[in-house]
Every structure is written in C-alpha cells, then in structure tokens.
C-alpha positions as CSV (number, residue, x, y, z in Angstrom):
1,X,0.0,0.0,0.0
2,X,1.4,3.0,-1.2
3,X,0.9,6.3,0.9
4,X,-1.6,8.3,-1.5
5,X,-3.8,4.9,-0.8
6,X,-2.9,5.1,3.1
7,X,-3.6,9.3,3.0
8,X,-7.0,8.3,1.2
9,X,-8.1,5.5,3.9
10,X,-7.1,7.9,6.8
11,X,-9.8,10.9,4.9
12,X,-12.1,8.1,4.6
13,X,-12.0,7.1,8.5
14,X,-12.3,11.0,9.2
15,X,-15.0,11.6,7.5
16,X,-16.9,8.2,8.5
17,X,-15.7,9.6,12.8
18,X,-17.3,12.8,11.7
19,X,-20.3,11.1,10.4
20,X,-20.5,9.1,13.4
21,X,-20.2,12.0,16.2
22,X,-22.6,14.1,14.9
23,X,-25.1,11.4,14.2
24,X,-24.6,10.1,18.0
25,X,-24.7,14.0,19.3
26,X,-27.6,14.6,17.1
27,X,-29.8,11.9,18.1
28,X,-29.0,12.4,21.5
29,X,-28.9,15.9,22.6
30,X,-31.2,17.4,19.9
31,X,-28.3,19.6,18.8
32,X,-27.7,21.0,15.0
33,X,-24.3,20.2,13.0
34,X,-23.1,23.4,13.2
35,X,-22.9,23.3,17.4
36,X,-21.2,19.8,17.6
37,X,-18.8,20.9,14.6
38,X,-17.9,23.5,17.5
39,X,-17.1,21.3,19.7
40,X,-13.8,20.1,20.8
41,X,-12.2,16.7,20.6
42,X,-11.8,16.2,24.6
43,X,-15.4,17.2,24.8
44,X,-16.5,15.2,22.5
45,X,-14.5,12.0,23.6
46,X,-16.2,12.8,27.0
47,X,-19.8,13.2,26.0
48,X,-19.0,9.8,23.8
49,X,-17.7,8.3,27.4
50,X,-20.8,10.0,28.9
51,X,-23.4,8.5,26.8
52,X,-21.6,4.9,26.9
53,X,-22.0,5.2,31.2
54,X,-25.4,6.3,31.0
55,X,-26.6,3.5,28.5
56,X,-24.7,0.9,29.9
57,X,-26.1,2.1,33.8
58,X,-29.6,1.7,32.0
59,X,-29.1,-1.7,30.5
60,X,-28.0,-3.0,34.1
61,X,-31.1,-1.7,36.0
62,X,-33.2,-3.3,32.8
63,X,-31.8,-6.2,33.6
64,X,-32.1,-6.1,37.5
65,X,-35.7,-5.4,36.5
66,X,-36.0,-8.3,34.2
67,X,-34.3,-11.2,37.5
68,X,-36.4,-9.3,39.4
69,X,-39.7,-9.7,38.0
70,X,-39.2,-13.2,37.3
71,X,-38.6,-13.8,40.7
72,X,-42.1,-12.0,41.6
73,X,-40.2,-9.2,43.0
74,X,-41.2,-6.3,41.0
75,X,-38.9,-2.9,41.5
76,X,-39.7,0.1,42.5
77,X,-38.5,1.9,39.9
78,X,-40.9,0.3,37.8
79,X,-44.3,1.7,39.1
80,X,-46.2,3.3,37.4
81,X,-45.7,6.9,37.7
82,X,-49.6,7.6,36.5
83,X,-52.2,5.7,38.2
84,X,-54.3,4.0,35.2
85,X,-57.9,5.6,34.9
86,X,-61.0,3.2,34.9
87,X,-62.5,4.0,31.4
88,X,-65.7,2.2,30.3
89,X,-64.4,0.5,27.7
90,X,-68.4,-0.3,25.9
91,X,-69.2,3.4,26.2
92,X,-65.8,4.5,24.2
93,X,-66.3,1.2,21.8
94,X,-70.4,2.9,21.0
95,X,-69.0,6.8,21.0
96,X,-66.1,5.4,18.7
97,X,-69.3,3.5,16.3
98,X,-70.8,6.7,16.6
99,X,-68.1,8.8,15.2
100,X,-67.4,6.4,12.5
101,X,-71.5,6.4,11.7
102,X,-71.6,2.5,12.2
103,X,-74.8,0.3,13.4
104,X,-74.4,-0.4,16.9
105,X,-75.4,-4.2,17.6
106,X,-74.8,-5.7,21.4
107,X,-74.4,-9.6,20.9
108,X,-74.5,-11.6,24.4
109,X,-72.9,-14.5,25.2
C-alpha cells in the first residue's frame, strides 16, 4: 500500500468519525451540526464516554428489572408513575361507532 492509498483511507476514517459523532450528538442531545462541529475533541470524547456510562447504567437496572420480575419481586423503579384511569371500555367502543357512523349491535354470550 502506497501512501496516496494510506492518505485516502485515513480521509475516509475521518469523515466516517465525523459522520458518526454528529449522528450520536444529534440523536442524543437534539443539537444541530453546526454546534457539535464547534465542539472540541476532549469534549467530544467525553460526551461519547458520557453517553456509553449512561446507556450501559440503563441496561444493568433493565436487567435487574427483568431477574427481578421473574422472581415476583417487582422494583420500585418500575411503578407506574400515573395511576391507570378506569374507562368504560363499551361506552368509548359505542362513541367510537358513533363517530365512524356504524350500526351499533350488542351480541351476548
């Protein structure tokens, strides 16, 4: 390999890095090319680092969670933060008929 060829794979990793960063940063954060083209490398490196502690600290708990409800012990931090409201489910099923103009029929059994 002859160094134009090595010169043209190292532009080709950049760009792809590039690529990558503001992609992750992007997705993450919400925030436009031109800010994370601002950034620096030691902030990005550590936002990178960041995001790999966070993500990997949420994939443990997920899978205390999991051993934990298969052992009937359900965590706390899995409540549900809004209680569930009682709806009548026939009356939204008939207002739903009504709305979409269809014949109502009850059928018991």
């Amino acid at each position: 390999m002859n160094l134009k060829e090595v010169f043209k794979q190292f532009i080709e990793s950049e760009k792809k890095f590039n690529f990558f960063v503001v992609d992750l940063l992007a997705s993450e954060y919400g925030w436009p090319i031109e800010y994370i083209e601002n950034l620096t490398l030691p902030e990005i490196a550590g936002l990178i680092i960041a995001i790999r502690e966070r993500k990997d600290l949420r994939d443990m708990l997920d899978q205390i969670n999991v051993a934990k409800g298969f052992s009937g012990q359900i965590s706390s931090n899995l409540k549900p933060k809004v209680e569930q409201s009682k709806e009548d489910e026939r009356k939204n099923l008939e207002t739903l008929a009504k709305m979409l103009k269809l014949k109502v029929r009850r059928i018991d059994g």
